[in-house]
Every structure is written in C-alpha cells, then in structure tokens.
N, C-alpha and C positions, 0 to 999 in steps of 0.2 A: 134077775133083771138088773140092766148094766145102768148107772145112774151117768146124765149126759154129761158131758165134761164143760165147764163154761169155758169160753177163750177169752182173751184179750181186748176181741175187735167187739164181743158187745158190752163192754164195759162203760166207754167213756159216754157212749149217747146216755148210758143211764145217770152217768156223772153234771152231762151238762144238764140233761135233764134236772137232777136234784139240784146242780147248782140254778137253773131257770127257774126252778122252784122258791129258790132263798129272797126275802124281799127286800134284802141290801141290792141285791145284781138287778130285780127289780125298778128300784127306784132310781138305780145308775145310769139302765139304759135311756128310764124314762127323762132322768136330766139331762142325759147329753142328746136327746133328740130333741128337749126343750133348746138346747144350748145350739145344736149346729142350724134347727129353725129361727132362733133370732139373728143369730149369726148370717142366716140367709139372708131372711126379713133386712137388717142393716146392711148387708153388702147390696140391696136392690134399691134400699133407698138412699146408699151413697152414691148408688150408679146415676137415682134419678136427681138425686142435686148436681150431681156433677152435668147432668145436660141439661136440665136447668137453669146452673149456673154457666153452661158456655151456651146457651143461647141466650138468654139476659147478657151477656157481653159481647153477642154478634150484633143483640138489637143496638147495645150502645156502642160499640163501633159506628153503624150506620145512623143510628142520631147523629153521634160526634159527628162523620162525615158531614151528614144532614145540615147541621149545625155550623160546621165550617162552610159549607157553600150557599145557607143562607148570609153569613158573617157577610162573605167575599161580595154580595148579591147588595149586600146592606150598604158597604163602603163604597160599591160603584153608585149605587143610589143617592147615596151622600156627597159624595165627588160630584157629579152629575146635580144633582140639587144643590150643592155649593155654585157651579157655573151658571147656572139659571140665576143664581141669586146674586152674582157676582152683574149677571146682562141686567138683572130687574133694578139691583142700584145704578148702574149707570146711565139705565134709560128713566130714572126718576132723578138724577141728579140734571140731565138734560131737560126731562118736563119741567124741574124747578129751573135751570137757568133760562127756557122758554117761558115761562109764568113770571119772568122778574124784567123778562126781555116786553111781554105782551103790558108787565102793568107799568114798565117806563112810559114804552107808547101808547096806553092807558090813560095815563099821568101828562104828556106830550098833546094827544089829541085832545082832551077834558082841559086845556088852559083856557085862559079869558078872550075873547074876540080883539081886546085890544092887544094882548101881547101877541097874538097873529099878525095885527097888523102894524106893530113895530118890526115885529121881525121879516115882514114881507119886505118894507119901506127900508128898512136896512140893507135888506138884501140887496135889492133894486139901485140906493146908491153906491153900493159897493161895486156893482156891474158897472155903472157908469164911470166909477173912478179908473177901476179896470180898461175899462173901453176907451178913457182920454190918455190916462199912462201909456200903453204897451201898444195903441196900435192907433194912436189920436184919433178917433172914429166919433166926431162930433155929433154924426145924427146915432147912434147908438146908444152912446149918452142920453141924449136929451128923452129919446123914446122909455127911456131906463124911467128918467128922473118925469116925466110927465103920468106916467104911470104913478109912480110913487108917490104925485103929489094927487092922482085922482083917488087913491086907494087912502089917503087921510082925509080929503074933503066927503067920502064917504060915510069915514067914523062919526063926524060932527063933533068930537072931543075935543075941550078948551082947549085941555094943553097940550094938543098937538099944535095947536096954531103957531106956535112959534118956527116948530120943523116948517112946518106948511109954507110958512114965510121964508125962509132960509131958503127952502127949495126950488121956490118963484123966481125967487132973485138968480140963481145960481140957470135957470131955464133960461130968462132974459137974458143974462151973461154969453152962454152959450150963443144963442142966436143971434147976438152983436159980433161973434168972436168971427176975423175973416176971416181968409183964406178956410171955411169950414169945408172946403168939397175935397177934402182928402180921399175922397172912396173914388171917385171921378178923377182926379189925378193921378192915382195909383193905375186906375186900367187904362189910362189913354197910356202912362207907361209900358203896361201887360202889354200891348195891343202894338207898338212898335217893338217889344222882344218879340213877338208869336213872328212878323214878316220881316225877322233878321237873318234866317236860311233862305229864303226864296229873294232878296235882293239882290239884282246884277253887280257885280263886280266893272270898274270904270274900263281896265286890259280887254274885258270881254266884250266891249260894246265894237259892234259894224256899221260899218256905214250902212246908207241905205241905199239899195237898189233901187238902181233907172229900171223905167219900163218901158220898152219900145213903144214909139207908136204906130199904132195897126195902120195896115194901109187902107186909104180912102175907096171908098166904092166910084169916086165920082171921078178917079185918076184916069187920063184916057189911055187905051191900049195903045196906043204912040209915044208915051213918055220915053224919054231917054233911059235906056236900061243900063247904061254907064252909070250916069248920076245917081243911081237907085243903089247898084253896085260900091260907088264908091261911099255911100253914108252908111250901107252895112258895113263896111272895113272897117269905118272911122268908130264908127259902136262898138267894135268888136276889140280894137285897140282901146279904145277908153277904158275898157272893163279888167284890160291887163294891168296896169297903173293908174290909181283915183289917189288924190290928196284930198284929208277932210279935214276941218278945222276941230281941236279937240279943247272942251274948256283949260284941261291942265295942259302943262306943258310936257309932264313927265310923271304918265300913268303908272304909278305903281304895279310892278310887274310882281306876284305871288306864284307859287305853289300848290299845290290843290292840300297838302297838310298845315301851308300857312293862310292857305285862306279860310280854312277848319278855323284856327286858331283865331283868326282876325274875327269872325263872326263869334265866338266863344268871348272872347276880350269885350267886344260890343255890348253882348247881352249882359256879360259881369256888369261892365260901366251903368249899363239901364237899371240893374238889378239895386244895385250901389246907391242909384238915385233916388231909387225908390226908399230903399230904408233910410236914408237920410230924410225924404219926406217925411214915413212915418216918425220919425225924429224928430222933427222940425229941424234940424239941422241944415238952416240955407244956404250955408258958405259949401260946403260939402255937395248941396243937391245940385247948386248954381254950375260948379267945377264938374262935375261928373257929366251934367250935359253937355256942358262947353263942348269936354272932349270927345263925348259922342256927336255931336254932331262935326264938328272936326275929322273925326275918322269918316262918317260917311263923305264929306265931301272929299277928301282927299283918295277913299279906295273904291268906292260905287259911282256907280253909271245915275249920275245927275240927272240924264232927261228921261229917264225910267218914272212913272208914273208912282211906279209904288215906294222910289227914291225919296222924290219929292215929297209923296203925300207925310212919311216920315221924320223928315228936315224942316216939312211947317207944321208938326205935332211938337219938336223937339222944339221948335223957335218959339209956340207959343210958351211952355214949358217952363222954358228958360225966360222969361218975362213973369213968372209966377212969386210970388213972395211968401215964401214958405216958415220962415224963421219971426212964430208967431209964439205966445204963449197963451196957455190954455189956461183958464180958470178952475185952480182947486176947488172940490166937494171936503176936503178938510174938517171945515168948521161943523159943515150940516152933519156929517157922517159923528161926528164927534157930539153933538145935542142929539143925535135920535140915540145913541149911547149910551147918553146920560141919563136918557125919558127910563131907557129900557133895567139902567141899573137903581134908578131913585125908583121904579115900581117892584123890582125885586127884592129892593130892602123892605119898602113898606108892607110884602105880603110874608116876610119873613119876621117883622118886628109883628104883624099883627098874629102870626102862627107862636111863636114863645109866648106872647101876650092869653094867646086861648090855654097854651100846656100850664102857664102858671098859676089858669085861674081854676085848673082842672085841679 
C-alpha cells in the first residue's frame, strides 16, 4: 500500500492556519481593526466638523451681510432723523422768535390807557404838523388836532391839562390863520389845467355867419324879380370877402406841434402855481399867473366862453394872498414828549425800585 505523497499546495493553508492560531497575529489583527475603526470613526467626525464649521461661516457670512445692511439701514435712519431734527430746531427757533414777537405785543397791548392816549395824541399832532408842512392843508390839521384834543378831554387826567391847553390855542391859531382855503385854491387851479386842451386857439376863431332872410309869405306875386335877383348877388358877394374886427391886432399864428407845446407850457405855468401855493410862496404864485393869463390872452379865442370862464378864474387867483405863514405845533408836539418820557422814567424808576426790594 503506496503512502500519499503530500505537495506543496497543501502546505501553506495549514501554515496560515497555525499561524491564525498564534495569539500575537491574534491580537495584531484585533488592533489594527480597533485602529483603522477609530481611524474611520475620526475621519467622519472631521468630515462633520469641517461642515459644521462651513456652515457656521455661511451663517456668519450672512449675519455679517445681515449686519451690514442693517448698519447701512441705521445711518440712513440717522441721516434722515438728523434732517427732521435739523426742521424741528428751526421750526422751534421760529415758534420762539414768534413767542417773543406775540409777548412784545403782549407787553404793547397790556400798557396803561394813558400811555394809549399819549400816544394817539402824539400821533395826531404829528399828522397835523405834516399836513401844514408838506402840503399847507389847514383843515386837515385842525381835524388832526381837534381830535387830539377830544381824545385828552376824555382821559380827564390833571396833567394833560396842559397838552390840552397848548392844543386849544394852537386850534384857535389855525382858524384865525387866512388865506386857510388852500384845498379850494388848489382845484379852482386843477379845474383850469383839466379845460387847457379843449381851449380855442385866437388863429382859429371865424367870423360868424349871416343868415339869409326867408322870404315873406306876405311878398306879392308881382314884386320886382330884378330887385329880388339883385340882393341875392349882393349876398352872395359879401360872402366872398368879410372884414371883422379882431381884439389883437396880430393873432398869433402856430403849428399844430407848437400849439401841443403852447398848451403843455400853460398847464406847466398852472401847475407851478400851484406848488408855490402849497408853498406859500406868493411872489412865485403871483408871477406864474401873471403869465398864464398873458398867454391866454395873447394865443386863445377871448370870446369863447370857456376862454373867459378861465381868465376870470385866473383873475380872481391872482388877487389871492397866498404868502402867509402857518402857526407851528412845535411847542405842543414837544410837552406831549415830555408827558410821554417823564411817565417812562417814573415806571422805570418804580420797576428797579420793586427788583431792589426783591
């Protein structure tokens, strides 16, 4: 009986085998599989930090965003509430200078009844000094100053009695002062410039026409028809050549640009007259009429109605005495002055007198 032969090929399983047996190769395998399991285990939980940690930096990417576009959200907010704040001081420095403006006239309306009516009374003759200065207006004055003195006899205050008196006298001055109808002199003036275009010119005046006379009903149908004949011719030649008596002897002959001008000249001269009235200036007012009425008679149609009415407006005029002098308010203007600054001392000495005693 042939004994088997062993070979080669079943050697080594029996090797590993014995060696799988040994408990060094044992405990080898068993650590490297502890080893490449943790080794796993940590590459998974560096995978999970690492997404972890990039999505923890996606979130604060988008904070930060977040963050900046609140920032951005904040400074327009601020900007914007800065301008509000900029309109709310301006519209409260206004209510303040409106609150300082309403406690002046506060302070203006709340004064004492008398310093109202100094200062009405002042007012009033200041009007009237005005009104005899700049434009002699004697009744304007006096209307001023009679008011003024009914607005103190109202107060019944001692010492206005003095203004009161000043102001009597200075009323009766006026109404003694002549020549007062300045207002009335000035338009009978006005009122010959207004009809200085529509005055005839003296060149332009015609004679007047004849008017036949009609023939009688009562003439008989036999009258001589020659003689009838021959007074028509004689009519009829008369009309060719008339002589009429003319006041001047050598009418000024103009131009329709110098008679523009001759009427412009005129109303300057009236106008002249006038402010020398309001002047009082009578050498000036006297002279100005002269030559107005001089020009009408020398360039206008004399027996024109509205000629005339003109040259005895001017004549009276010129008989007027205009170089008068008007009684200053001076004095009175000057004690209602004094009333109004001797009561603003004393309300001023009695105001330090209360802060000193505070």
């Amino acid at each position: 009986m042939e004994t088997p032969v062993q070979t080669d090929s079943t050697r080594p399983p029996s090797r590993w085998r014995d060696a799988w047996r040994s408990p060094a190769l044992r405990v080898l395998v068993v650590a490297i599989a502890v080893v490449v399991a943790q080794w796993a285990d940590t590459r998974m939980q560096v995978t999970g930090l690492q997404q972890e940690l990039a999505r923890r930096l996606a979130d604060g990417d988008a904070v930060a965003r977040e963050g900046r576009a609140l920032a951005r959200q904040s400074h327009e907010a601020l900007a914007t509430v800065q301008a509000k704040l900029g309109v709310l001081e301006a519209r409260l420095a206004e209510t303040q200078s409106q609150a300082v403006a309403l406690e002046a006239m506060y302070q203006e309306l709340s004064s004492t009844r008398d310093e109202r009516v100094l200062a009405e009374v002042e007012q009033a003759v200041v009007i009237a000094v005005q009104q005899l200065q700049f434009a002699g207006n004697v009744e304007a004055a006096l209307i001023a100053l009679q008011g003024a003195e009914v607005r103190l006899a109202r107060s019944a205050q001692p010492r206005f009695l003095p203004a009161r008196k000043l102001i009597a006298r200075d009323i009766e001055r006026l109404k003694a002062t002549p020549g007062a109808n300045i207002t009335g002199l000035s338009l009978r003036i006005e009122s010959v410039v207004a009809v200085v275009d529509n005055l005839p010119l003296a060149y332009e005046q015609r004679p007047k026409a004849d008017t036949a006379k009609p023939a009688s009903d009562s003439t008989p149908a036999s009258a001589d028809y020659w003689r009838e004949l021959g007074a028509d011719v004689w009519r009829e030649l008369r009309q060719l050549v008339r002589i009429e008596r003319i006041d001047h002897g050598d009418p000024a002959l103009l131009s329709p640009n110098q008679s523009f001008f001759l009427r412009e000249n005129l109303k300057l001269r009236l106008l002249n007259a006038r402010l020398a009235l309001l002047q009082r200036d009578g050498a000036t007012f006297r002279e100005e009429i002269r030559q107005s009425r001089e020009q009408l008679d020398r360039y206008f149609d004399n027996r024109a109605k509205p000629v005339q009415a003109a040259q005895s407006t001017l004549k009276a005029l010129a008989t007027t005495d205009v170089s008068f002098d008007l009684p200053g308010l001076a004095e009175t203007l000057t004690a209602l002055r004094n009333l109004k600054f001797a009561r603003e001392r004393n309300i001023g000495g009695a105001g330090g007198a209360g802060v000193l005693g505070k």
